[in-house]
C-alpha positions as CSV (number, residue, x, y, z in Angstrom):
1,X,13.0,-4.0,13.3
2,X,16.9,-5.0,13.1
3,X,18.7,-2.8,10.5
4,X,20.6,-5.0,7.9
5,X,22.9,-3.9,5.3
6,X,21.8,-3.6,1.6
7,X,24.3,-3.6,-0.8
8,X,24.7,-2.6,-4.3
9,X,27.3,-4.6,-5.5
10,X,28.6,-4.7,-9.1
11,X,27.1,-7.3,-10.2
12,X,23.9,-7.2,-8.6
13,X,21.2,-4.5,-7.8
14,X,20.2,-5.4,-4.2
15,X,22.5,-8.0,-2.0
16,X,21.6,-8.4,2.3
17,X,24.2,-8.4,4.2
18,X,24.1,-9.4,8.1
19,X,26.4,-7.9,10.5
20,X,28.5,-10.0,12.8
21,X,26.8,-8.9,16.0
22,X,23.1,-9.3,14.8
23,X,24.0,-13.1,13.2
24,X,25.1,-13.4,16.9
25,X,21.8,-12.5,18.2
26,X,20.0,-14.0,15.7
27,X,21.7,-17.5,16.5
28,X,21.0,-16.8,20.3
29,X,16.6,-16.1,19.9
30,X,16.9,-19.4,17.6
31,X,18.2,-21.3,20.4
32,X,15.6,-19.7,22.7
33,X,12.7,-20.9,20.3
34,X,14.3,-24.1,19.9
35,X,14.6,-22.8,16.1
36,X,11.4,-22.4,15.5
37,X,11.9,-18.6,14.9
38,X,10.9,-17.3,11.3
39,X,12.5,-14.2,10.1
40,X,10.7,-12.0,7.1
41,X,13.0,-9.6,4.9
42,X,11.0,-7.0,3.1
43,X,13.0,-4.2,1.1
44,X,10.8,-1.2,-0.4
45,X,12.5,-0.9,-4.3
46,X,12.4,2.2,-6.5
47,X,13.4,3.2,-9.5
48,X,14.7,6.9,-9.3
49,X,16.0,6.6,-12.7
50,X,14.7,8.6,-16.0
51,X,14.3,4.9,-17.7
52,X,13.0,1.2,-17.5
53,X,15.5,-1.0,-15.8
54,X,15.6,-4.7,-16.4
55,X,16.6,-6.9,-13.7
56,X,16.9,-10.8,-12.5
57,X,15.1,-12.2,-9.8
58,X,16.6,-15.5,-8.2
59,X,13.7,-16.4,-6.1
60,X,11.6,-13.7,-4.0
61,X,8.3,-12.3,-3.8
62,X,7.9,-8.9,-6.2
63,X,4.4,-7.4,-4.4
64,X,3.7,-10.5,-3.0
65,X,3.8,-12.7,-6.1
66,X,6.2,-15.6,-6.4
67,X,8.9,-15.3,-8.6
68,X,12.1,-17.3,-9.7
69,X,14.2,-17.4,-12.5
70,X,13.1,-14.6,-14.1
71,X,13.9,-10.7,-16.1
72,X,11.5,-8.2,-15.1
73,X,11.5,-4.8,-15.9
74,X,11.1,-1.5,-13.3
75,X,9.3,1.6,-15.3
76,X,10.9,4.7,-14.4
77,X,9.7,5.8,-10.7
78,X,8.2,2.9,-10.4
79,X,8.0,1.2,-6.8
80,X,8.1,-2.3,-5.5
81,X,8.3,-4.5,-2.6
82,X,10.7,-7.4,-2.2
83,X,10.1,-10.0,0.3
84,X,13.0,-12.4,0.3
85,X,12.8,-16.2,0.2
86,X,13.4,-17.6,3.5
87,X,16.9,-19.5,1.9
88,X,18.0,-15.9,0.9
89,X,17.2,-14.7,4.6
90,X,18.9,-18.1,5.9
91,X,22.0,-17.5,4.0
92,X,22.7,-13.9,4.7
93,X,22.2,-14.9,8.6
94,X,24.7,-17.2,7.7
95,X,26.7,-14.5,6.5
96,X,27.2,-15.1,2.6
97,X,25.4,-12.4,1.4
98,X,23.5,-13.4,-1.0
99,X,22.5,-11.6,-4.4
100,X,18.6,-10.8,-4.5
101,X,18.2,-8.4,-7.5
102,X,21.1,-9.0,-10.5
103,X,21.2,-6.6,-13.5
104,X,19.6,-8.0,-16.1
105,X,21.1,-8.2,-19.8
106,X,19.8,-5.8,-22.2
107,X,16.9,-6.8,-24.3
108,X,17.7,-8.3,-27.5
């Protein structure tokens, strides 16, 4: 297991970010598979906040259900499992780390 950053970022609740040196390496076992390598994200979420907490999901799996476009809301200490969609894991080895978790709006 590589470490990878996570980043809260103002706009969005959980953002992967891929250092320098590991796309490197990444890049180098690709070419050693002839690309055939797969790479799996999984981030363990929880809410240590005293309150729900709404937020958007692009595409990922939430407890291995699929989920895209959509608001779903955390219940205070709950926990979840993200597993990212293989084009968010492409693009942060590609270094544009990408927004997984975005705040969501407040219900209406």
């Amino acid at each position: 297991m590589r470490r990878m950053r996570i980043a809260a970022l103002a706009a969005a609740v959980l953002a992967l970010a891929v250092p320098d040196a590991l796309q490197k390496k990444i890049a180098s076992a690709k070419k050693d598979t002839f690309g055939s390598m797969n790479l799996s994200v999984l981030v363990k979420v929880t809410n240590d906040t005293k309150e729900e907490f709404r937020f958007g999901v692009g595409a990922a799996y939430i407890d291995n259900h699929p989920v895209t476009d959509r608001v779903l809301v955390a219940p205070a200490g709950a926990s979840f499992i993200v597993r990212l969609s293989d084009v968010a894991v492409d693009a942060a080895v590609a270094g544009q780390d990408p927004a997984i978790l975005k705040v969501a709006p407040p219900k209406s």
